[in-house]
C-alpha positions in Angstrom: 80.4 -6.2 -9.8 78.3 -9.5 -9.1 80.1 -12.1 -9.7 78.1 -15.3 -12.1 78.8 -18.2 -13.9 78.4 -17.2 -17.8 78.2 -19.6 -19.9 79.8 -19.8 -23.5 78.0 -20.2 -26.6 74.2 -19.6 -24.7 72.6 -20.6 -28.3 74.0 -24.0 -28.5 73.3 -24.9 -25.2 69.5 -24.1 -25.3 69.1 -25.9 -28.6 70.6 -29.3 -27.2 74.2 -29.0 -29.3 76.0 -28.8 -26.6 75.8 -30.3 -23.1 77.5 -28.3 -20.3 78.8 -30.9 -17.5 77.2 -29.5 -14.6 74.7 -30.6 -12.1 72.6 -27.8 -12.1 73.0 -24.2 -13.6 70.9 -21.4 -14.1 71.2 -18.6 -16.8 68.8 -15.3 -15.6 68.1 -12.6 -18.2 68.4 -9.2 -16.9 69.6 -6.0 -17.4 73.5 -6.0 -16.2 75.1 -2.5 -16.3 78.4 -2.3 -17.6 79.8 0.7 -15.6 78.9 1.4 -11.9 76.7 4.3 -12.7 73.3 3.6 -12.7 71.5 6.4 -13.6 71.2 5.4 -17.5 69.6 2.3 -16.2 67.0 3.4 -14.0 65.5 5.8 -16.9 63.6 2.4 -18.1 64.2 3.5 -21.5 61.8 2.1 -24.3 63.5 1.2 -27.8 60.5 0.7 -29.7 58.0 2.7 -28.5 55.4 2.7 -31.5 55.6 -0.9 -30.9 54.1 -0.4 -27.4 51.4 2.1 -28.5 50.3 -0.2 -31.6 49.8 -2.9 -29.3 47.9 -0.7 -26.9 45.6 0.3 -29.6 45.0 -3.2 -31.2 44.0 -4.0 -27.2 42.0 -1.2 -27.0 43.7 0.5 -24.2 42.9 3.8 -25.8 39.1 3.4 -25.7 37.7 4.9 -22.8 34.6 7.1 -21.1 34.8 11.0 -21.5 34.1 11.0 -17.7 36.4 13.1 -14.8 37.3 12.1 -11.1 34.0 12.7 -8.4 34.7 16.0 -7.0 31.2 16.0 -4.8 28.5 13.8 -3.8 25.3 14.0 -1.6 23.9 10.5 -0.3 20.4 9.9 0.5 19.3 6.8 2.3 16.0 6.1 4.7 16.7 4.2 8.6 14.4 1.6 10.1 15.1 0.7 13.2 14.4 -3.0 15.0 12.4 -2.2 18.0 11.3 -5.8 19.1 12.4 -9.2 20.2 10.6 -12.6 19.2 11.9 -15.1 21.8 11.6 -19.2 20.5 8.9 -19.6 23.3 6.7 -16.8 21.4 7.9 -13.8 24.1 8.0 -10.4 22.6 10.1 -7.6 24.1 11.3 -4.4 23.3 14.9 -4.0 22.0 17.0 -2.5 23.8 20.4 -1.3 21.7 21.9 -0.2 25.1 22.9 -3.7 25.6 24.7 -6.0 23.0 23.0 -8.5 20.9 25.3 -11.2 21.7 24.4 -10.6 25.5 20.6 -10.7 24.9 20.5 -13.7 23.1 23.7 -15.5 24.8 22.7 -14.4 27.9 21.7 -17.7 30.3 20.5 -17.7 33.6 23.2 -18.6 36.6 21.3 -20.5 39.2 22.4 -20.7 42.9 20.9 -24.7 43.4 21.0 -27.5 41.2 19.2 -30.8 41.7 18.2 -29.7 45.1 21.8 -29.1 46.0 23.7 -25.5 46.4 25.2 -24.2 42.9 27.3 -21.6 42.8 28.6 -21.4 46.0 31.7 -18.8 45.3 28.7 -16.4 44.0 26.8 -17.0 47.1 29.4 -16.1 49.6 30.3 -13.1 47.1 27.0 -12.2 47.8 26.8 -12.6 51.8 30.4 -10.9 52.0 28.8 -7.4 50.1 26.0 -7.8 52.7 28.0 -7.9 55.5 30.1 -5.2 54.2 26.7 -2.8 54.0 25.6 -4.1 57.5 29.5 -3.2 58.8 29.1 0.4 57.0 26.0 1.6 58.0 26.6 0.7 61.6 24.4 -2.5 61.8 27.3 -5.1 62.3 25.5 -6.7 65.9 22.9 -7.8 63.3 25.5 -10.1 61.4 24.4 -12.7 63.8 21.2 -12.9 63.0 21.6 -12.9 59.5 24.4 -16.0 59.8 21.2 -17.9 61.9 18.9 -16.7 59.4 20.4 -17.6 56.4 23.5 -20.4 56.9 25.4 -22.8 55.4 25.3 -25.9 56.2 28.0 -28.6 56.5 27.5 -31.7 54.1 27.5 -34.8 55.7 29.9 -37.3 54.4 27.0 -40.4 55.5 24.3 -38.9 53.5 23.7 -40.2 50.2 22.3 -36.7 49.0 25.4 -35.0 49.7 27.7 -37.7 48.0 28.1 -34.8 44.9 29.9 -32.5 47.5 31.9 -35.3 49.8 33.1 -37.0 47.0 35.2 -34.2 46.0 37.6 -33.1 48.4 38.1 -29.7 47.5 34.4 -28.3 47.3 33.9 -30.4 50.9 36.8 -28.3 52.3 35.0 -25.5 51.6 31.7 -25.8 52.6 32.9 -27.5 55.3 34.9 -24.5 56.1 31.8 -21.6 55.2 29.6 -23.7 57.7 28.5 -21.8 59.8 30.6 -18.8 59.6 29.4 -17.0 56.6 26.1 -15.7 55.3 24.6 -17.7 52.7 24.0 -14.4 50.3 22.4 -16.1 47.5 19.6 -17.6 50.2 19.1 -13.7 51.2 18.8 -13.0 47.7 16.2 -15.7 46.7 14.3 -14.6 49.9 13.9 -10.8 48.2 12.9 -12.3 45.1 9.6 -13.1 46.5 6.9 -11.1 46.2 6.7 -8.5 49.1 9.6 -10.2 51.0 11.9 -7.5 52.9 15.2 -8.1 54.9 14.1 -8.0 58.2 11.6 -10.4 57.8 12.1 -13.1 61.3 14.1 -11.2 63.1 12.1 -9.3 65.0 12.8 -5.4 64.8 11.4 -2.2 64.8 11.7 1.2 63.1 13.8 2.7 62.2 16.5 -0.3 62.3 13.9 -2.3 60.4 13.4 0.6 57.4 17.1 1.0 57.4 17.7 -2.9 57.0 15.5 -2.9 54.5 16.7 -0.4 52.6 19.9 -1.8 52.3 18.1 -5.3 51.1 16.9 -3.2 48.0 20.2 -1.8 47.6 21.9 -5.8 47.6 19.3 -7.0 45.7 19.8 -4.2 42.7 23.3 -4.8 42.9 23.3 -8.5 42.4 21.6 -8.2 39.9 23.7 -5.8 38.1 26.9 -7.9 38.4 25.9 -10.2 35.3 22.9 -10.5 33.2 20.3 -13.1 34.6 17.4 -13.2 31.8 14.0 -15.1 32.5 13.5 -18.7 31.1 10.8 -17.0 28.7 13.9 -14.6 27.7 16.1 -17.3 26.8 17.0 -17.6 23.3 18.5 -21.3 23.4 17.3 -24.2 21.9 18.2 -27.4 23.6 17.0 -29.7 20.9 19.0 -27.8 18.1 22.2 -26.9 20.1 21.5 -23.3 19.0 20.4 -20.0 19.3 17.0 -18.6 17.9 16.2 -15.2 17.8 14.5 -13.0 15.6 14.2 -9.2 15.5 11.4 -7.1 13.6 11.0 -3.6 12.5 7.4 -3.2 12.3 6.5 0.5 12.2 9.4 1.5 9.6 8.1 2.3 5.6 9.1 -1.3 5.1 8.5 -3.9 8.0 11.2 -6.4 8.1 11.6 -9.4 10.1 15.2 -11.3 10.6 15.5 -14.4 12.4 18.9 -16.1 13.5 17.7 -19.3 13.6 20.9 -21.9 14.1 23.2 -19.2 15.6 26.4 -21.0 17.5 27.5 -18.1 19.9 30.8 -16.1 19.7 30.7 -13.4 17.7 27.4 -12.1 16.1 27.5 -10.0 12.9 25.0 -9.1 9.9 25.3 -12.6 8.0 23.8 -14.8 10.8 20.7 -13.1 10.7 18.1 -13.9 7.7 15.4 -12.1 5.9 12.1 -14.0 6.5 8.6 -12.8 5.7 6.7 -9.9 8.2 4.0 -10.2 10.1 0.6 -10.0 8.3 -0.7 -7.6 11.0 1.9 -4.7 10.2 1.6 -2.9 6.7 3.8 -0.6 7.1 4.0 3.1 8.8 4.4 6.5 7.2 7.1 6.8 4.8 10.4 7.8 7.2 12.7 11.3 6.9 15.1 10.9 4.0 18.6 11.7 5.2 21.1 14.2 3.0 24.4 14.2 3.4 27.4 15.8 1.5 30.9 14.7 0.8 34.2 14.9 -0.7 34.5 11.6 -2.0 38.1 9.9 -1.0 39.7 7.2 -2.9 39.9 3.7 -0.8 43.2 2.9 0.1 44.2 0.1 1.9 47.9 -1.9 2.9 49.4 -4.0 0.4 47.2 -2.2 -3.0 48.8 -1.8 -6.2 50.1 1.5 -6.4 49.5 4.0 -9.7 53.1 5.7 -10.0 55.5 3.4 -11.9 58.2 3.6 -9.5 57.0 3.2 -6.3 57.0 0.3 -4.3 54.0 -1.5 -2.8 53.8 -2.1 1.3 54.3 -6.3 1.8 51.9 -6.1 4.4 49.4 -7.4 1.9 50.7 -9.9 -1.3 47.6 -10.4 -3.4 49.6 -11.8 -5.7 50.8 -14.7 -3.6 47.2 -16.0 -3.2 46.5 -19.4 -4.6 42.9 -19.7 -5.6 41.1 -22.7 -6.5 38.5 -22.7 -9.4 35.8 -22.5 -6.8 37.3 -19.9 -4.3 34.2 -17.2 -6.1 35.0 -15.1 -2.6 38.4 -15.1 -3.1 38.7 -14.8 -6.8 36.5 -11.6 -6.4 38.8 -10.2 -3.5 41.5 -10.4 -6.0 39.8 -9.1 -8.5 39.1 -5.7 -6.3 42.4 -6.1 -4.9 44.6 -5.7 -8.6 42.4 -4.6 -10.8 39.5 -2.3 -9.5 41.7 -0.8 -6.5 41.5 2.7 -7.5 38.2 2.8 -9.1 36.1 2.5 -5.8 36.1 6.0 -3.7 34.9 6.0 0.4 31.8 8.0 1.3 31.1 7.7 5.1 28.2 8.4 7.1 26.8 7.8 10.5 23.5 4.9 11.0 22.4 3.8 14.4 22.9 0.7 15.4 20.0 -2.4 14.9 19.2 -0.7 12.0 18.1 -1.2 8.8 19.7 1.4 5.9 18.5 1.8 2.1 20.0 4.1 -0.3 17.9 5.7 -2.3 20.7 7.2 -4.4 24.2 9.1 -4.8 24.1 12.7 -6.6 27.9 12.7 -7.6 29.5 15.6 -9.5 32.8 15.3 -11.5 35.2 17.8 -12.1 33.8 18.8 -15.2 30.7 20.5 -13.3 28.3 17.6 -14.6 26.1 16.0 -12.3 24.9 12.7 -12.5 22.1 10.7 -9.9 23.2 7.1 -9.6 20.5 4.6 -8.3 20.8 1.1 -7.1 22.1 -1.4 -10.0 20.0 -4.0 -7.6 16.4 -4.2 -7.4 16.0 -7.0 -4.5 12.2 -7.0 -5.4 13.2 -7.8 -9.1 12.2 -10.8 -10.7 16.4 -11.8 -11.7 18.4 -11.5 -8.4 21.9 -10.5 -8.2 24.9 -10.9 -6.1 24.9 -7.9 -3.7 27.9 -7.1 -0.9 26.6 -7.1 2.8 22.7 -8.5 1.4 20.8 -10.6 3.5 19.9 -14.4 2.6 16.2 -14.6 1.3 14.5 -16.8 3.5 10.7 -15.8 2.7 11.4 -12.2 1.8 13.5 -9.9 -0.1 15.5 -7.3 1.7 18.1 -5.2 0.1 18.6 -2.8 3.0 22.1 -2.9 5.2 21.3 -4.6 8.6 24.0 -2.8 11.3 23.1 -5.0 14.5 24.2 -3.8 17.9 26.5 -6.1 18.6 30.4 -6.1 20.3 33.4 -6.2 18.0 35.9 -7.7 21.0 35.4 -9.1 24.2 36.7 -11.3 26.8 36.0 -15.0 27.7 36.9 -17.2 30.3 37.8 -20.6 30.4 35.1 -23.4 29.8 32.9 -24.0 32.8 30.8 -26.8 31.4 31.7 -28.7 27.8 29.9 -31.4 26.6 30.9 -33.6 23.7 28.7 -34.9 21.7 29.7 -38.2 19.6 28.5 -40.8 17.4 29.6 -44.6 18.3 28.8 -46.6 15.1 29.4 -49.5 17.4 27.0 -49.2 19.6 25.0 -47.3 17.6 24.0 -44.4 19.5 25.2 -40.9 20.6 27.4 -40.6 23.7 27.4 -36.6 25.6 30.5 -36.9 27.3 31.0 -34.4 30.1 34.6 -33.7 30.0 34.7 -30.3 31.7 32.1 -30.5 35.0 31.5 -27.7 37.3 31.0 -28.6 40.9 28.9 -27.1 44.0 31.5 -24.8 44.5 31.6 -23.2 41.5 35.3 -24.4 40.1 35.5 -27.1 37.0 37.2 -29.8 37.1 37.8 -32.7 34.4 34.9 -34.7 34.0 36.7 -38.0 34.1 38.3 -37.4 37.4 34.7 -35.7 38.5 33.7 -39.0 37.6 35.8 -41.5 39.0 35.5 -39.6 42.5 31.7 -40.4 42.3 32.0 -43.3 41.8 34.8 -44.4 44.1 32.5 -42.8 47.0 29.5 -45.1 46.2 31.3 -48.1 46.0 33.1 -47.2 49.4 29.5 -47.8 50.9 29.1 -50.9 49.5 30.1 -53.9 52.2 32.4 -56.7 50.2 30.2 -60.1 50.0 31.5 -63.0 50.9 34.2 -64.6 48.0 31.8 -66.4 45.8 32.7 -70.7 45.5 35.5 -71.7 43.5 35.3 -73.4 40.5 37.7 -74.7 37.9 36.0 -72.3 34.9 38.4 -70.9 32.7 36.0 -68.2 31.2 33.7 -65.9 33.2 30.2 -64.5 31.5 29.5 -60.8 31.5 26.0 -59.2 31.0 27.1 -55.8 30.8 30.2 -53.3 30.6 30.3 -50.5 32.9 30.5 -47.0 31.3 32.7 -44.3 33.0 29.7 -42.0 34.8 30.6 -38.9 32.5 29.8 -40.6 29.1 26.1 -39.7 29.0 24.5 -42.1 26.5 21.5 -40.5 24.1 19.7 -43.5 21.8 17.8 -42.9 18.4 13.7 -43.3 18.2 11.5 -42.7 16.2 9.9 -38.9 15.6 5.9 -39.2 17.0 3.5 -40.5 14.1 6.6 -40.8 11.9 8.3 -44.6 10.8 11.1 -42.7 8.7 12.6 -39.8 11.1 14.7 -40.4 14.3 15.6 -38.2 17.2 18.2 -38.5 19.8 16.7 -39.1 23.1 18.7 -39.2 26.6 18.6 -42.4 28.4 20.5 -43.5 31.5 23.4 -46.2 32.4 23.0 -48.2 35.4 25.9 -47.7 38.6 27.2 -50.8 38.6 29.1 -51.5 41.8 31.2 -54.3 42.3 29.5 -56.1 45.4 26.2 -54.5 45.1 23.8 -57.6 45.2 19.6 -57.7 45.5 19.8 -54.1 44.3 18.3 -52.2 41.3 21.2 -49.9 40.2 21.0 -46.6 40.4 20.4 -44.7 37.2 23.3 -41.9 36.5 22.5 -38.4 35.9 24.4 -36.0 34.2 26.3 -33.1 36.3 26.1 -30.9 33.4 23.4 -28.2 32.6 23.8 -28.6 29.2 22.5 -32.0 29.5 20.2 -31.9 32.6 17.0 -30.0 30.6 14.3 -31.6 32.0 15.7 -32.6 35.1 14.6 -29.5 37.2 11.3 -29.4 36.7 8.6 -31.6 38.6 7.9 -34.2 37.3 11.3 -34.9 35.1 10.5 -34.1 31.0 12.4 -36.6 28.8 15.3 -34.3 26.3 15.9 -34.7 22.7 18.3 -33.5 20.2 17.8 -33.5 16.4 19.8 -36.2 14.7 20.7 -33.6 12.3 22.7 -31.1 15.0 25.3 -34.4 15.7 27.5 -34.3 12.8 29.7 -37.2 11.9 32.7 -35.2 13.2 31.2 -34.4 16.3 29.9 -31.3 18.4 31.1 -29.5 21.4 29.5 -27.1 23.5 30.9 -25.1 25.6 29.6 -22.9 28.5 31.8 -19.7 29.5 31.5 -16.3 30.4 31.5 -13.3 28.4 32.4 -10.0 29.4 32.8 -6.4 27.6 32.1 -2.9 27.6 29.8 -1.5 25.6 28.8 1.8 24.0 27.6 3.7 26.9 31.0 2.0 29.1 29.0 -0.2 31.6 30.5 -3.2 31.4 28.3 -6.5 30.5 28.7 -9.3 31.9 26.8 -12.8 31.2 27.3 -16.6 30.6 26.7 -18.6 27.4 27.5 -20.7 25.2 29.5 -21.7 22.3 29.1 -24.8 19.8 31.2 -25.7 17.7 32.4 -28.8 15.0 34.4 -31.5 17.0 37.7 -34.2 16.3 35.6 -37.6 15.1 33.4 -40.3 16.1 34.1 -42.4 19.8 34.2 -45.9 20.0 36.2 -46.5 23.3 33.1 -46.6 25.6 33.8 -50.1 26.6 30.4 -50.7 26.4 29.1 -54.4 25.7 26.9 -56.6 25.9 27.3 -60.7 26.7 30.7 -61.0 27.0 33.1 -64.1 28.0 36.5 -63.1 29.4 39.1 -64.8 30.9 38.5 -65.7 34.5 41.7 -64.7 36.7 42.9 -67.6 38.6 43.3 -67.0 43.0 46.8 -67.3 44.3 
């Protein structure tokens, strides 16, 4: 038997009569078995039960449908299938569901030079070992020669300013220094092929059947870097550089109902139903021929899932699921509702399967259910989504210029793998200096590894002010105070400043300006203007001549943003594995105001020993 405090004369002491000298006590009311047989107990018997079915009736418990448990049911529903792409730049393509959504629209192209320097080196030896490994099997390794004159790396020079983004780092000058030539500079082989009508053996002089053979095997490198990752054309490429987003929109123009979605501020990671939105169709498609309605029969199942209340009175739920330990708050309406399924509509909803091809588009015209009484009823959409009075529907797409109650099943991955950040880029607000800094705090080098961009940065610059002679010590005065222009900046804070929007006095932009390298010594020179390492900050750069980059003042929230470039991998569908790099935004920690950066400034002068 348990053993309790009982206290005497309960009454007394819960009507303040009696006060019990204790510092805390507890009396629980439950049922306490006087013998050690417990089978009288666990009959749960009821000693007034007209009580209990008065009550029921006065709740009106005992009013309910003359209806009986589904016992068959046919679905019918039509299928429109997306079959094109609208790229931001106004490209159409076909869709193509043998590839993942997030891999189309992620998808970013890997370049093998950046600002006239080499990029990706790892990738470009990758791609001169496969070569030499085809030359070695198909008995033309006398030719590796040629190809290693042909195509070579070359050793950065440590006295060249051009090459001060390679020296400066000791780890990616090891090992170009060490590649130099002694390895085949694949990705120069490849960029050769890429060329209209450009073969292999082009310069080296040979003659069939050695040249047919070599350039064979050139197709056959050429096809197979370019299945190693996805490498998508800059009129494929779904990112928006101003919003620091992902647009994309998808149409299904010859179904019975053309539809258009658009993903118009997608942030990369996972892509599902909800970031897409249902926006008005092109005026030039009115629709094909009505589609083939599908029929399908079933034995409809009850839903169950873990932790649901369960019907029998003694039997124990699963605690993998405790819906009653939720906490709402009066405006959880997602949450309330999930409860609301979870404890008291459980075993009113019933699981009726069938099979829809993915980037689709699926309406049910109706559900033909019979009950065990033989009676058959046809059960139509409560939901119009053309009706005047819109309703909350589960898996409906946001109206955004059109009204679309079909389910959406995009083609996309439900897991996958992603590396490590190659590139991030933090985006800031100072309120001091009122401006946005993009602080490059993950840099990739030539080499292809990333590296902190702080210690990226203060290897720059150490190498530029190693060139710099010392002048001669300046005259000494007794000045107490010395006056400062200008702050430095450290070289990965990348500083964008607010104008105005063209023919607009009210709306700013973001635009990306320069700081100056200010090198102690450096006299009778114009500093040199800092530019950023990262792609995610270099639009513009590339192209001839350089295009000034804005962001949308909107996109830089108060907290922050961070973007992040990585790779994604997974297999799909068909198992061919997919491979591509993009990126990933996402809401960062808080403002910055520790750029040191100011403006006409006295500090105190340090005194010489």
């Amino acid at each position: 038997m348990n053993q309790y405090v009982v206290t005497e004369n309960i009454e007394a002491v819960f009507t303040r009569k009696v006060r019990v000298p204790t510092t805390l006590m507890w009396n629980r009311l439950e049922g306490r078995p006087r013998r050690p047989d417990f089978t009288r107990a666990l009959q749960a018997e009821v000693r007034d039960p007209l009580w209990l079915l008065a009550r029921q009736w006065q709740m009106g418990e005992f009013i309910a449908e003359d209806a009986g448990s589904p016992l068959e049911a046919k679905v019918a529903w039509t299928t429109d299938e997306v079959t094109e792409l609208h790229m931001p730049g106004g490209a159409i393509q076909p869709y193509n569901p043998d590839l993942p959504l997030e891999a189309v629209i992620e998808a970013r192209d890997v370049p093998l030079a950046l600002a006239g320097r080499l990029y990706n080196t790892d990738l470009r030896l990758a791609i001169g070992r496969r070569w030499k490994r085809m030359l070695t099997d198909n008995g033309h390794s006398g030719r590796m020669t040629d190809f290693r004159d042909a195509y070579p790396f070359i050793a950065p020079d440590q006295t060249v300013e051009a090459d001060n983004a390679i020296t400066a780092h000791a780890a990616a000058w090891q090992m170009h220094a060490a590649i130099a030539g002694r390895a085949i500079d694949g990705g120069a082989l490849v960029h050769h092929l890429l060329q209209p009508g450009a073969l292999a053996s082009d310069g080296l002089s040979m003659v069939d059947p050695e040249k047919s053979a070599i350039d064979t095997l050139g197709d056959e490198l050429l096809n197979w870097a370019q299945r190693q990752f996805l490498q998508p054309d800059e009129s494929l490429q779904a990112w928006n550089a101003r919003h620091l987003a992902y647009s994309l929109a998808l149409s299904a123009p010859s179904g019975e109902q053309p539809a258009a979605l658009e993903a118009a501020e997608y942030r990369g990671g996972r892509m599902d139903w909800f970031n897409f939105d249902a926006v008005a169709a092109d005026d030039s498609h009115s629709g094909g021929a009505p589609g083939a309605i599908n029929v399908s029969s079933f034995m409809p199942a009850t839903i169950q899932f873990d932790g649901m209340p369960n019907t029998r009175h003694w039997a124990f739920e699963e605690a993998v699921i405790n819906f009653g330990d939720i906490d709402p708050d009066t405006t959880d309406i997602a949450k309330l509702l999930l409860i609301e399924f979870g404890l008291v509509y459980a075993n009113d909803w019933f699981l009726m399967p069938i099979d829809l091809p993915v980037g689709s588009l699926t309406g049910i015209q109706g559900i033909a259910v019979t009950n065990v009484f033989g009676e058959r009823f046809w059960i139509e959409p409560a939901v119009d989504p053309a009706g005047p009075t819109q309703s909350w529907q589960m898996f409906r797409l946001t109206d955004k210029g059109a009204s679309d109650g079909r389910l959406f099943l995009p083609a996309t991955t439900p897991a996958g793998l992603e590396s490590e950040a190659v590139e991030r880029v933090s985006f800031v607000r100072d309120e001091i200096s009122n401006m946005v800094w993009a602080i490059e705090t993950i840099v990739q080098l030539s080499d292809g590894q990333s590296r902190q961009g702080r210690q990226v940065a203060l290897e720059l610059h150490g190498k530029y002010q190693s060139a710099i002679t010392p002048p001669p010590p300046a005259p000494q005065n007794d000045a107490k105070v010395q006056y400062t222009l200008m702050t430095s900046v450290a070289e990965h804070w990348i500083p964008f400043i607010p104008v105005h929007l063209e023919n607009d006095n009210h709306e700013i932009q973001l635009q990306r300006a320069a700081m100056p390298r200010l090198l102690e010594g450096q006299v009778g020179i114009i500093p040199e203007k800092i530019a950023p390492r990262t792609r995610l900050v270099r639009v513009g750069l590339e192209t001839e001549p350089g295009e000034s980059y804005y962001i949308a003042e909107e996109e830089v929230e108060r907290a922050g943003t961070v973007v992040e470039t990585k790779w994604q991998r997974c297999r799909w569908r068909n198992g061919a594995v997919v491979l591509w790099q993009g990126h990933h935004r996402q809401t960062g920690r808080g403002g910055a105001s520790t750029s040191g950066l100011a403006f006409d400034t006295l500090v105190q002068k340090q005194q010489s020993r």
